[in-house]
Biopython code that builds the backbone (N, CA, C, O; Angstrom):
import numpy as np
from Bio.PDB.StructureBuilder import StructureBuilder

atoms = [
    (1, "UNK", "N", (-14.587, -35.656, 68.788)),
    (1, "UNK", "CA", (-13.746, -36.662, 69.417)),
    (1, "UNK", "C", (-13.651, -36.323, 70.904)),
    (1, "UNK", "O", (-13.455, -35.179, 71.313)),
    (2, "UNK", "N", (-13.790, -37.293, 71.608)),
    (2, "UNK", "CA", (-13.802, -36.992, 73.242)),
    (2, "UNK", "C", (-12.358, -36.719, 73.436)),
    (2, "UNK", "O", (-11.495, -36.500, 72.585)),
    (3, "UNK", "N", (-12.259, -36.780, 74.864)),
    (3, "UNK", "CA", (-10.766, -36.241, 75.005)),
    (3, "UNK", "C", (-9.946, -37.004, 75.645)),
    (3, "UNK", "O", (-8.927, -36.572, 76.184)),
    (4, "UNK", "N", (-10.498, -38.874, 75.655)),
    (4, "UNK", "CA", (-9.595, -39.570, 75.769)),
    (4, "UNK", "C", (-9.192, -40.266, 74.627)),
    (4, "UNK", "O", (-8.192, -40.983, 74.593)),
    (5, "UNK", "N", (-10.048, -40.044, 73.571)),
    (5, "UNK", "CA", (-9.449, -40.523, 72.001)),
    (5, "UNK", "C", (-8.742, -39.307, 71.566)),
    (5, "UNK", "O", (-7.814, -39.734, 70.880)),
    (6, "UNK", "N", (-8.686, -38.142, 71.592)),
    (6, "UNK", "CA", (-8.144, -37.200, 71.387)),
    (6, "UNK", "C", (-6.736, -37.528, 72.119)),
    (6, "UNK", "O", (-5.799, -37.548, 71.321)),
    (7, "UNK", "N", (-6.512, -37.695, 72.976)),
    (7, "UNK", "CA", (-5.351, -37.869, 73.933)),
    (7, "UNK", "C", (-4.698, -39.013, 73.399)),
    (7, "UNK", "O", (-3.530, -39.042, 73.010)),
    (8, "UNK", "N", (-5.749, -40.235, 73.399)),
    (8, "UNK", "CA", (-4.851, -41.297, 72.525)),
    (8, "UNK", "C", (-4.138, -41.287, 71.336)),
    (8, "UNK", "O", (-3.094, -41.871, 71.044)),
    (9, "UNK", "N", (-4.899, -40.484, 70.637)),
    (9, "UNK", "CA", (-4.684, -40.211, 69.088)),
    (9, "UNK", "C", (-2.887, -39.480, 68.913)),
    (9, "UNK", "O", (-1.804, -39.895, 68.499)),
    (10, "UNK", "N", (-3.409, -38.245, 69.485)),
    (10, "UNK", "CA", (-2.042, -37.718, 70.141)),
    (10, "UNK", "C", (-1.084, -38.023, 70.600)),
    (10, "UNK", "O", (-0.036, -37.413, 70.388)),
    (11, "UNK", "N", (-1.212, -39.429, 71.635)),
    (11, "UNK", "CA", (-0.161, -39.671, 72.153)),
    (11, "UNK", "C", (0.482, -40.877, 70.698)),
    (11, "UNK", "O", (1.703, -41.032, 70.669)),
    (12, "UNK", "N", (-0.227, -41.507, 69.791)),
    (12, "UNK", "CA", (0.283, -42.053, 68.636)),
    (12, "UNK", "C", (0.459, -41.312, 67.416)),
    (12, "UNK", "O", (0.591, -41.793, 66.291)),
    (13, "UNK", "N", (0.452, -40.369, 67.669)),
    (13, "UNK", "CA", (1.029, -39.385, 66.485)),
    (13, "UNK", "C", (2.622, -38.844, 67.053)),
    (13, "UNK", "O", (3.644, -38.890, 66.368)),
    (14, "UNK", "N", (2.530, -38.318, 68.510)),
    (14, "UNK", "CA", (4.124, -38.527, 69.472)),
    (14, "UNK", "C", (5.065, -39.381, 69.249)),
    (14, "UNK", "O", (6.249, -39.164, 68.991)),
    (15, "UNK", "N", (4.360, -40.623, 69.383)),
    (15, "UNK", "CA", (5.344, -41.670, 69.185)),
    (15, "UNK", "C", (5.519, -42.623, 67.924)),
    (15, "UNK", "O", (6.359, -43.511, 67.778)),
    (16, "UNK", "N", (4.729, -42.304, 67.233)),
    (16, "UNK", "CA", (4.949, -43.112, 65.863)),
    (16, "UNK", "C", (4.647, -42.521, 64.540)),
    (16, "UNK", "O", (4.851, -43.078, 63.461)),
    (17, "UNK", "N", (4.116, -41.281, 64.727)),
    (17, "UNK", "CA", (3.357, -40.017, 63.612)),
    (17, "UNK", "C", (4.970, -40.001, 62.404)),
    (17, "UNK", "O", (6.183, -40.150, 62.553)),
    (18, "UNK", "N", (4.273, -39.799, 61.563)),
    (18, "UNK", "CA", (5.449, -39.208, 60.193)),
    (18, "UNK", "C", (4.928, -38.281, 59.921)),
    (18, "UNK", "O", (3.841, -38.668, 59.491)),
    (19, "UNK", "N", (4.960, -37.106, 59.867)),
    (19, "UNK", "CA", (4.537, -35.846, 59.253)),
    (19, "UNK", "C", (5.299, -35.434, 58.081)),
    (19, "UNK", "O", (6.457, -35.191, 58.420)),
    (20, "UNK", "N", (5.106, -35.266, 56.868)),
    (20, "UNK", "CA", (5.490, -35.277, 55.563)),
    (20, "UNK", "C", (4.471, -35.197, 54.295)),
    (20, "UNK", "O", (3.347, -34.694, 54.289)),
    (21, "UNK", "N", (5.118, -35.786, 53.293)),
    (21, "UNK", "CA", (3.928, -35.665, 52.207)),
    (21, "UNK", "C", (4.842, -36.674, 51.061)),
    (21, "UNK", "O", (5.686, -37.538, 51.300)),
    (22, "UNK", "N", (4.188, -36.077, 49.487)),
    (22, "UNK", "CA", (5.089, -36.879, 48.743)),
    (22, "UNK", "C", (5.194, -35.833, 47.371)),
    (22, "UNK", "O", (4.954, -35.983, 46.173)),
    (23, "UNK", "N", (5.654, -34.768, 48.165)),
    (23, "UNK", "CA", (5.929, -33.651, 47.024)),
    (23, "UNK", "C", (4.835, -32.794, 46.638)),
    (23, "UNK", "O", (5.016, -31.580, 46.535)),
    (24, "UNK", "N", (3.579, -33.393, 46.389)),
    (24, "UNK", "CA", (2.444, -32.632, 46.129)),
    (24, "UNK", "C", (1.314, -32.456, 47.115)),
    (24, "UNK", "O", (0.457, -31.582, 46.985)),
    (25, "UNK", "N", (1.351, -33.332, 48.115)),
    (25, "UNK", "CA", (0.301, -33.350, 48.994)),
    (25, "UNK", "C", (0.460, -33.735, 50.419)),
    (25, "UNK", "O", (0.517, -34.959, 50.536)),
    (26, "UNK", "N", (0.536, -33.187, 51.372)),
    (26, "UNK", "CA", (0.958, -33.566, 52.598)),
    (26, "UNK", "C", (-0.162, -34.624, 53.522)),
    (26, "UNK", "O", (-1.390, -34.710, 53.565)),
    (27, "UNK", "N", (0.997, -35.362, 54.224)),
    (27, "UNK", "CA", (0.252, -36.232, 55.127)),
    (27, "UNK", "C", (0.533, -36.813, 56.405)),
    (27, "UNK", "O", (1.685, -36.885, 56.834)),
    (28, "UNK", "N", (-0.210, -37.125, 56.872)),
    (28, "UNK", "CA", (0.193, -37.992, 58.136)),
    (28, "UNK", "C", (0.141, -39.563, 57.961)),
    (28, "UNK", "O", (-0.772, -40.252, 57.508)),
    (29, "UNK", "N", (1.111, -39.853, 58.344)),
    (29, "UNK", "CA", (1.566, -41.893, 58.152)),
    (29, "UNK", "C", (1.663, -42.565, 59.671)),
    (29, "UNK", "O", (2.464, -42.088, 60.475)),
    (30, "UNK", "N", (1.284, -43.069, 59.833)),
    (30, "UNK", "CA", (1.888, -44.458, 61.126)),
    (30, "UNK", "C", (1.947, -45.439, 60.320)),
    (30, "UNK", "O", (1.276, -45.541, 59.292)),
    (31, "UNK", "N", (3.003, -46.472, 60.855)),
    (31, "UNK", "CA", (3.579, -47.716, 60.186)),
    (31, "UNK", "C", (3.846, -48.087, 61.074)),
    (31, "UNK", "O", (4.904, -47.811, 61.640)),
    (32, "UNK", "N", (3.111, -48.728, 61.436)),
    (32, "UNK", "CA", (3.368, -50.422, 62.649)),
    (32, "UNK", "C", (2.933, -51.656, 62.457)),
    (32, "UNK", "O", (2.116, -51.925, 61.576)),
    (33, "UNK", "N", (3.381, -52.431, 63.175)),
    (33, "UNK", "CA", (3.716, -53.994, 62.838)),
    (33, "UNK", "C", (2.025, -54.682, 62.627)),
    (33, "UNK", "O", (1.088, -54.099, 63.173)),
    (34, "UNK", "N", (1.825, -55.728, 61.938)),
    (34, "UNK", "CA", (0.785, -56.019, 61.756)),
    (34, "UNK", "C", (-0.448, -56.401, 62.828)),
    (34, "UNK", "O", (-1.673, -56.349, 62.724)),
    (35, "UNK", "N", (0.354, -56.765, 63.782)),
    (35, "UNK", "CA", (-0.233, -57.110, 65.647)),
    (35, "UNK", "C", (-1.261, -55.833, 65.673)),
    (35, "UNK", "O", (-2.334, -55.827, 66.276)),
    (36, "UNK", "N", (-0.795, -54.897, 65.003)),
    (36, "UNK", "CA", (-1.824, -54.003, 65.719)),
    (36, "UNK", "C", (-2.881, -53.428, 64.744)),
    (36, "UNK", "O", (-3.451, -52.338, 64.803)),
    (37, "UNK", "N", (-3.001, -54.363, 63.887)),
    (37, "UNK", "CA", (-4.531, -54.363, 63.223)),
    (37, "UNK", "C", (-5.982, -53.485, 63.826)),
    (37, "UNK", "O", (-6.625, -52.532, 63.385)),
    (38, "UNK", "N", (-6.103, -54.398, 65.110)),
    (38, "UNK", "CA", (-7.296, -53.219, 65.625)),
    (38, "UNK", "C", (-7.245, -52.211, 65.700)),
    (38, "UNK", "O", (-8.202, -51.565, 65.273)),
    (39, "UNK", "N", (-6.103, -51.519, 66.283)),
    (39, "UNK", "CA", (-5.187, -50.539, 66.677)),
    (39, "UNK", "C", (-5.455, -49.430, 65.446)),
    (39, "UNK", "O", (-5.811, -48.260, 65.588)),
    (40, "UNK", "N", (-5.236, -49.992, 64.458)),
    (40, "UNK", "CA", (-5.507, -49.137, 63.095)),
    (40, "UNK", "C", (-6.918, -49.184, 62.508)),
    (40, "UNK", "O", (-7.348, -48.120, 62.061)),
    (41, "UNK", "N", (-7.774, -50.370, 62.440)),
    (41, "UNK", "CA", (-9.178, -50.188, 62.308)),
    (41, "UNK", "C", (-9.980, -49.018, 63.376)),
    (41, "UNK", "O", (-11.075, -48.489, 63.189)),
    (42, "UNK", "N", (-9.103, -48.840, 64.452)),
    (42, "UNK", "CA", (-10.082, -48.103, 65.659)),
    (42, "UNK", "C", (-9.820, -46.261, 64.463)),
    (42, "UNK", "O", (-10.600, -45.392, 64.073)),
    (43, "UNK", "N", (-8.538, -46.465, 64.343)),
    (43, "UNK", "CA", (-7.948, -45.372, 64.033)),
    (43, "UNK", "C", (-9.024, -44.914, 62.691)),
    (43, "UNK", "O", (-9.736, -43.929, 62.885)),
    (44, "UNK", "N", (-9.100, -45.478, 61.650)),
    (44, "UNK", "CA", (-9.921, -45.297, 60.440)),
    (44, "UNK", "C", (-11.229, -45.059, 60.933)),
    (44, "UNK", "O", (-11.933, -44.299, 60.268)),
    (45, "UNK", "N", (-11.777, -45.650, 62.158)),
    (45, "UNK", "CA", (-13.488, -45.584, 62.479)),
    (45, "UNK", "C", (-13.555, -44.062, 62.951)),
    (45, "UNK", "O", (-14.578, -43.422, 62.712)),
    (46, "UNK", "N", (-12.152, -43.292, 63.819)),
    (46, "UNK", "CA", (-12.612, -42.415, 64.321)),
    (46, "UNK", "C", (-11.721, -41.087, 64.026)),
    (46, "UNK", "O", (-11.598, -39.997, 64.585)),
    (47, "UNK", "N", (-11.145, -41.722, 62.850)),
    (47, "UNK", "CA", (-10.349, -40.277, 62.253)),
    (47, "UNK", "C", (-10.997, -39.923, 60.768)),
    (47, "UNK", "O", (-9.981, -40.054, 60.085)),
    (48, "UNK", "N", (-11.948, -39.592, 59.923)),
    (48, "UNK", "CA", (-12.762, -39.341, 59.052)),
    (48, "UNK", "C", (-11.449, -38.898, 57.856)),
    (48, "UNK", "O", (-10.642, -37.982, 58.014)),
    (49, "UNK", "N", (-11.506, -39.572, 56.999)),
    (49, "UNK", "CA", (-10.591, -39.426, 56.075)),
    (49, "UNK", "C", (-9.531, -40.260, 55.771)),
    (49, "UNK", "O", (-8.945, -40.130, 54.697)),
    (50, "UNK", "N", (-9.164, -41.216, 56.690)),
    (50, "UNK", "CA", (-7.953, -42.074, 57.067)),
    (50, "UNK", "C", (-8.155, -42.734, 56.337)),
    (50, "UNK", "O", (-9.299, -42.741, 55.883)),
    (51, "UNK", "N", (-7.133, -43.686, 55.798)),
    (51, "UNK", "CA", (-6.634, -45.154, 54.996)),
    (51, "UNK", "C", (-6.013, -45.830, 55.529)),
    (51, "UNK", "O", (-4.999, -45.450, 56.115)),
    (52, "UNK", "N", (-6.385, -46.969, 55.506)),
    (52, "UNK", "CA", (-5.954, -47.864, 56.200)),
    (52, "UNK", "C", (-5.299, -49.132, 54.340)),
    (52, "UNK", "O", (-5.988, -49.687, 53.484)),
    (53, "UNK", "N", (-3.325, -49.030, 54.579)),
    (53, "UNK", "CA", (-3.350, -49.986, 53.657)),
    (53, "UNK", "C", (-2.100, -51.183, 54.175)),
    (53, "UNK", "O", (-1.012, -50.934, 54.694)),
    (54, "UNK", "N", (-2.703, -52.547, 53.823)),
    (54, "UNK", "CA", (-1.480, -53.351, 54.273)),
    (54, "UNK", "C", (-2.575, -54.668, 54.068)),
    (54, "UNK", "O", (-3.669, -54.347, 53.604)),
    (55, "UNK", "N", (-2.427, -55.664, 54.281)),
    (55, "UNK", "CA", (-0.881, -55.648, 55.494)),
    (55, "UNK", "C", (0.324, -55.959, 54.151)),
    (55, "UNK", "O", (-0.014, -56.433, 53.067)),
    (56, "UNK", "N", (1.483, -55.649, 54.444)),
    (56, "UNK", "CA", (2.409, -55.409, 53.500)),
    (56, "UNK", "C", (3.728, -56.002, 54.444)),
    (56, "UNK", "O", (4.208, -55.544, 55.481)),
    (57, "UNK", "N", (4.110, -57.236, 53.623)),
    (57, "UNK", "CA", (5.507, -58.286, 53.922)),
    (57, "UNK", "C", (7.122, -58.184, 53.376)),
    (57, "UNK", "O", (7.723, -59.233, 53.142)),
    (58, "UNK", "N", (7.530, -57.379, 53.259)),
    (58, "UNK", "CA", (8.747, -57.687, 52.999)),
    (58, "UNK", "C", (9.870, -57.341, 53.717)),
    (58, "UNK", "O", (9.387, -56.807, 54.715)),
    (59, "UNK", "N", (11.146, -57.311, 53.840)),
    (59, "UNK", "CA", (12.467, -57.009, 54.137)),
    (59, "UNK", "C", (11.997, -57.347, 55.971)),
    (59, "UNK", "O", (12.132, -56.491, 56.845)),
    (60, "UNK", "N", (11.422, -58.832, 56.237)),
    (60, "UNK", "CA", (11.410, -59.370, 57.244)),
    (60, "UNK", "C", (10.337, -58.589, 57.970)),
    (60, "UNK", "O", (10.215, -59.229, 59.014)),
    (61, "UNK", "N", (9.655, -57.775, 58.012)),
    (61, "UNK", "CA", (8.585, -56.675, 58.387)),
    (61, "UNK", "C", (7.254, -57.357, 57.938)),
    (61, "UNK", "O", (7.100, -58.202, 57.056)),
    (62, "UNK", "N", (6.387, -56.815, 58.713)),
    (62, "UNK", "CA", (5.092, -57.268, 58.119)),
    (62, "UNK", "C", (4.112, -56.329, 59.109)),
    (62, "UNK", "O", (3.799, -56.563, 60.277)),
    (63, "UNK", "N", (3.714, -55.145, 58.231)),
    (63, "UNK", "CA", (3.189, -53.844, 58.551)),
    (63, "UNK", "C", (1.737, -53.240, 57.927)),
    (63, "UNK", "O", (1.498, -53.717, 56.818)),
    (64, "UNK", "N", (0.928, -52.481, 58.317)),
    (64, "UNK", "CA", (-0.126, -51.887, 58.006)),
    (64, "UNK", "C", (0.778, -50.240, 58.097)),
    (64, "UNK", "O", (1.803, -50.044, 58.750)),
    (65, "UNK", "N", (0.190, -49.426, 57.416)),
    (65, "UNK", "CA", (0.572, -48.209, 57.175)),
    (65, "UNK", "C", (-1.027, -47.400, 57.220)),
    (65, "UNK", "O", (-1.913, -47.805, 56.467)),
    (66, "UNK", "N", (-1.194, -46.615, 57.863)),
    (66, "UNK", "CA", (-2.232, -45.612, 58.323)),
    (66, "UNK", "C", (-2.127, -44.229, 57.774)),
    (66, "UNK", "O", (-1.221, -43.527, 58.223)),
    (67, "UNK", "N", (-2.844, -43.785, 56.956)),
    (67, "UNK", "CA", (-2.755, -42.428, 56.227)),
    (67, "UNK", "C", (-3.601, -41.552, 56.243)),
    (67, "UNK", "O", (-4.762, -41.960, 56.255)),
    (68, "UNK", "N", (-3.415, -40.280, 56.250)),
    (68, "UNK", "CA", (-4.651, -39.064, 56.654)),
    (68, "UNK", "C", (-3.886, -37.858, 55.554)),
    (68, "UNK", "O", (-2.740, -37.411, 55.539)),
    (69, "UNK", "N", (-5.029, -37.599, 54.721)),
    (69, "UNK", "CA", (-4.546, -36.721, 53.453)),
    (69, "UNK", "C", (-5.560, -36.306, 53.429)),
    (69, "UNK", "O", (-6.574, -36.839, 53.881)),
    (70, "UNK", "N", (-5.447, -35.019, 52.762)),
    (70, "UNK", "CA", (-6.660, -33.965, 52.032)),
    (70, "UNK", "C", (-7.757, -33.736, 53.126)),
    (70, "UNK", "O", (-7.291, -33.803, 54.263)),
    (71, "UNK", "N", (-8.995, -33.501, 53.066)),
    (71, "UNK", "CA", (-10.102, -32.919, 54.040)),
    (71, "UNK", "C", (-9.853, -33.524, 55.033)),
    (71, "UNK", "O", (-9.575, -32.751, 55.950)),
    (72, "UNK", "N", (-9.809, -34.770, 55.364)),
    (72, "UNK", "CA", (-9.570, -35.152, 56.754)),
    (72, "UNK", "C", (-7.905, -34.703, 57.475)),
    (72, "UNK", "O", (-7.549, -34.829, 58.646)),
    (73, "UNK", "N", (-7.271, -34.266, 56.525)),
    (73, "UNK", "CA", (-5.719, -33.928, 57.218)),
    (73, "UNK", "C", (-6.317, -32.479, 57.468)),
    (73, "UNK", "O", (-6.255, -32.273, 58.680)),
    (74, "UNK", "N", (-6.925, -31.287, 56.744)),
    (74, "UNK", "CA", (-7.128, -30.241, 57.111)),
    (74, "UNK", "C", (-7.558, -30.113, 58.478)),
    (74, "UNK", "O", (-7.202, -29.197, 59.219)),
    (75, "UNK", "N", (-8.550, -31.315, 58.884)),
    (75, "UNK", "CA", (-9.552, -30.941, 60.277)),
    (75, "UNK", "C", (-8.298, -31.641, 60.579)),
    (75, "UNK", "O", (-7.579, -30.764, 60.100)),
    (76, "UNK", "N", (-7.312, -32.683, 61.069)),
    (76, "UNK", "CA", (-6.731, -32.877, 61.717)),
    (76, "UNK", "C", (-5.618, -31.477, 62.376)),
    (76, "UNK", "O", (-5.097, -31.458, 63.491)),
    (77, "UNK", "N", (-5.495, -30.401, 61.278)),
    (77, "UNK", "CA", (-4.215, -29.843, 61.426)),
    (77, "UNK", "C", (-5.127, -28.410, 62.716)),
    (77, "UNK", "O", (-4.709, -27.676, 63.612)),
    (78, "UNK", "N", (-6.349, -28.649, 62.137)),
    (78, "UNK", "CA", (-7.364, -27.817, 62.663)),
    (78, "UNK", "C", (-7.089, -28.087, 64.229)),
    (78, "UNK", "O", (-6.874, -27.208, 65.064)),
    (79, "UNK", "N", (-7.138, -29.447, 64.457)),
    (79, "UNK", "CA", (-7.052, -29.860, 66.044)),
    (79, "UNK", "C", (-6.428, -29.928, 66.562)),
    (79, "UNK", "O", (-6.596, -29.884, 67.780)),
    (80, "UNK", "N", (-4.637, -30.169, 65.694)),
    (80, "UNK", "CA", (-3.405, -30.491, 66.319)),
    (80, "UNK", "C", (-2.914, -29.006, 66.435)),
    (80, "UNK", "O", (-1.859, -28.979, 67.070)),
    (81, "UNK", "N", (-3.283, -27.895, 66.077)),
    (81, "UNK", "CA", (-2.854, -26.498, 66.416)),
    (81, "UNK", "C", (-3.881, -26.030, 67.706)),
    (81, "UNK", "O", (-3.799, -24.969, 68.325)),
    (82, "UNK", "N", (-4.814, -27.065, 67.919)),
    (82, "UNK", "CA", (-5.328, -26.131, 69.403)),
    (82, "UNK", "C", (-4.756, -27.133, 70.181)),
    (82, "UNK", "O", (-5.224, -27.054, 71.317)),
    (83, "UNK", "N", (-4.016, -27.968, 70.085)),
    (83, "UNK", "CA", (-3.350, -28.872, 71.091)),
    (83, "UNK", "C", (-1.853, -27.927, 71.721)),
    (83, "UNK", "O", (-1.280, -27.167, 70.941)),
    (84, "UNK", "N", (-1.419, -28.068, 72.969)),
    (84, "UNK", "CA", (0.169, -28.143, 73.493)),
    (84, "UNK", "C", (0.794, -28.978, 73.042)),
    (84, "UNK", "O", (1.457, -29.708, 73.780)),
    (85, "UNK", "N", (0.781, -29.173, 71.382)),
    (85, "UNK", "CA", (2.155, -30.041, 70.996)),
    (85, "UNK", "C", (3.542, -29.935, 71.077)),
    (85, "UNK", "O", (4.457, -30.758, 71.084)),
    (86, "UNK", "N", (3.460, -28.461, 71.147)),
    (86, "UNK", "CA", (5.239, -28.027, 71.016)),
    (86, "UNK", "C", (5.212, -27.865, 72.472)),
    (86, "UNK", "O", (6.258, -27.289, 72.768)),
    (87, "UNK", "N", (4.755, -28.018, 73.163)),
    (87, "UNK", "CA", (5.093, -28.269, 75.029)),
    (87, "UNK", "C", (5.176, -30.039, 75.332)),
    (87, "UNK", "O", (5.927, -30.690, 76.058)),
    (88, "UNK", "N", (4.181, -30.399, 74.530)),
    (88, "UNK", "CA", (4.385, -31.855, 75.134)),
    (88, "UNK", "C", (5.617, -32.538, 74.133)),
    (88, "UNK", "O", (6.262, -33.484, 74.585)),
    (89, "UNK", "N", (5.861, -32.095, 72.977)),
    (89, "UNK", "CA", (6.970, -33.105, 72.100)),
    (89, "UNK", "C", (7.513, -32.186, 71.386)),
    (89, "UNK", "O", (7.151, -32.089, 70.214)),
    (90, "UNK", "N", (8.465, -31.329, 71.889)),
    (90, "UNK", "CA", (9.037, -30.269, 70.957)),
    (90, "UNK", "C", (9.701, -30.908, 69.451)),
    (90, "UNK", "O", (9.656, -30.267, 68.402)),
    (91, "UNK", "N", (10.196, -32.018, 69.548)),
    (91, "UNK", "CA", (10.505, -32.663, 68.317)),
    (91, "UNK", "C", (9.605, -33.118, 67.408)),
    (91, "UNK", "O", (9.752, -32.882, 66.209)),
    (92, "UNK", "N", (8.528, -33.853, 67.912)),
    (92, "UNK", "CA", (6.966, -34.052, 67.063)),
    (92, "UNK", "C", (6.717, -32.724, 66.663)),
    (92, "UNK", "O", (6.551, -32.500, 65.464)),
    (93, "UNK", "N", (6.669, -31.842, 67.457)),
    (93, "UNK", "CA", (5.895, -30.371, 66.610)),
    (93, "UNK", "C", (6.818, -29.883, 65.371)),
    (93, "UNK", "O", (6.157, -29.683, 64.352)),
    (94, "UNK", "N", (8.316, -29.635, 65.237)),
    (94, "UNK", "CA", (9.067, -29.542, 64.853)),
    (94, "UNK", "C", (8.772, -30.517, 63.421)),
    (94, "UNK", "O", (8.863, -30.101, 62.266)),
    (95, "UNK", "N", (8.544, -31.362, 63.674)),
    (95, "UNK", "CA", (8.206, -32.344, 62.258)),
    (95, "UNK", "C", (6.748, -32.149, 61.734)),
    (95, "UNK", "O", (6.526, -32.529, 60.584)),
    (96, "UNK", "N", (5.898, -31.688, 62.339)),
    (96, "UNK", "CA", (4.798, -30.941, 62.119)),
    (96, "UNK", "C", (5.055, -29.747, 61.638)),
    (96, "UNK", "O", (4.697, -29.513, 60.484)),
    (97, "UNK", "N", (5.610, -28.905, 62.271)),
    (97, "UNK", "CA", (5.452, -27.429, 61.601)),
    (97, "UNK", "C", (6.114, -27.656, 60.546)),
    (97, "UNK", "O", (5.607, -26.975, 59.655)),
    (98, "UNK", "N", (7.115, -28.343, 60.095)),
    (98, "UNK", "CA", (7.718, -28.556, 59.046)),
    (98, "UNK", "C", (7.096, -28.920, 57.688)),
    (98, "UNK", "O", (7.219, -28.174, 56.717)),
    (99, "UNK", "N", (6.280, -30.337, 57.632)),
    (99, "UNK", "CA", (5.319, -30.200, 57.191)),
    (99, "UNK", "C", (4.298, -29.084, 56.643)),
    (99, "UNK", "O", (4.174, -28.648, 55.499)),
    (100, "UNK", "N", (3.772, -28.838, 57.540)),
    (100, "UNK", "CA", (2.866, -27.387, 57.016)),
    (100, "UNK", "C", (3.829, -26.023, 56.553)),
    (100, "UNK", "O", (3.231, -25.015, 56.174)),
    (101, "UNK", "N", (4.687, -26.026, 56.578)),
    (101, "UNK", "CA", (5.365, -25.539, 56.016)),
    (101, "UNK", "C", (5.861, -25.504, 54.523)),
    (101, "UNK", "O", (5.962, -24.614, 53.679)),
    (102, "UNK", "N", (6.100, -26.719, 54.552)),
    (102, "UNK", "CA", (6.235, -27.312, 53.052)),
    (102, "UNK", "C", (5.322, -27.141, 52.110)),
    (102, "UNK", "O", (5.335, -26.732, 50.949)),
    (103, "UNK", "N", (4.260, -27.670, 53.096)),
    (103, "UNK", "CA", (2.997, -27.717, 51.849)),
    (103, "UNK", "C", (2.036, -26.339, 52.208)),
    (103, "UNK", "O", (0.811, -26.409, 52.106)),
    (104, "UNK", "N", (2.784, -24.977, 52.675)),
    (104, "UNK", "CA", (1.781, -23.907, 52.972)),
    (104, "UNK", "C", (0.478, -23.911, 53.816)),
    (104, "UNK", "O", (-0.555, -23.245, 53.762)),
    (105, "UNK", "N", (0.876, -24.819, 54.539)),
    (105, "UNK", "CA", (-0.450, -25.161, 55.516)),
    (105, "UNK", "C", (-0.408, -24.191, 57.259)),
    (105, "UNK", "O", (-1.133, -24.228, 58.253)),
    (106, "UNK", "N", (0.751, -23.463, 56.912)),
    (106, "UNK", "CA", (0.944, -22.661, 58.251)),
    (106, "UNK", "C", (0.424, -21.704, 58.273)),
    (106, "UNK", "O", (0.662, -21.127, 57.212)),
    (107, "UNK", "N", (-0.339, -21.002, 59.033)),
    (107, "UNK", "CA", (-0.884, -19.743, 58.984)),
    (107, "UNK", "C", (-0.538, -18.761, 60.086)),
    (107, "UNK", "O", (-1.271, -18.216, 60.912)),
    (108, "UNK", "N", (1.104, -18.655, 59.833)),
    (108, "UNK", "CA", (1.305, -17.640, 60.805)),
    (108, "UNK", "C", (2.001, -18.173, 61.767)),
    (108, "UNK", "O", (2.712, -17.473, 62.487)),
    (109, "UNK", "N", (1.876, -19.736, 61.944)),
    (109, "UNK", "CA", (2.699, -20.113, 63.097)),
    (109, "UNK", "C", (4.236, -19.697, 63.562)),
    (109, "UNK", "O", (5.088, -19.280, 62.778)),
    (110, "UNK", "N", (4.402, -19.863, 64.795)),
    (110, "UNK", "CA", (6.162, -19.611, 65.199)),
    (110, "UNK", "C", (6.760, -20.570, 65.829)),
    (110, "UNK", "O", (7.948, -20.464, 66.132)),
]
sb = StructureBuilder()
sb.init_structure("model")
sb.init_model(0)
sb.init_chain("A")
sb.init_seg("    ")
for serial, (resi, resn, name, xyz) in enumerate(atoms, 1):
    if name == "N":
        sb.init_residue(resn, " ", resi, " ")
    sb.init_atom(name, np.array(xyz, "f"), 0.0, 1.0, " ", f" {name:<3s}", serial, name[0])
structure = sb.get_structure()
């Protein structure tokens, strides 16, 4: 990944990233409004592993949800630990390390 999709990627994991899981398997989520369709096709072409599911209507919302689990979350966690995340979004990292935490994905971090 070059390092202005890298940067982009990053800067939408900052501002809209969920770092979590669902008890057994950890993941990364974005959930945004359906407008940004391309926005999420770009995301699936150049994040290897991603899901792309929606579009999904209810409680006045009308959203695509973006998901990165299993081999492709490993190389992601691979890239987001050589990043300055906890300098650029001490609260994003914080919900990250948390994550890998949960699901034993930390190796040592502080």
């Amino acid at each position: 990944m070059d390092s202005f999709k890298l940067g982009f990627l990053l800067g939408l994991l900052v501002g809209e990233g969920h770092f979590g899981g669902d008890g057994r398997q950890p993941h990364i989520t974005l959930r945004m409004h359906a407008r940004h369709k391309q926005l999420f096709e770009w995301l699936t072409r150049n994040v290897p592993g991603s899901r792309l599911y929606g579009p999904y209507n209810h409680g006045g919302r009308n959203y695509y949800q973006w998901m990165l689990r299993g081999e492709g979350l490993k190389k992601m966690i691979t890239l987001l630990d050589n990043l300055p995340l906890a300098e650029i979004s001490p609260v994003t990292y914080e919900r990250y390390k948390k994550m890998k935490e949960n699901y034993g994905l930390d190796k040592g971090d502080k």
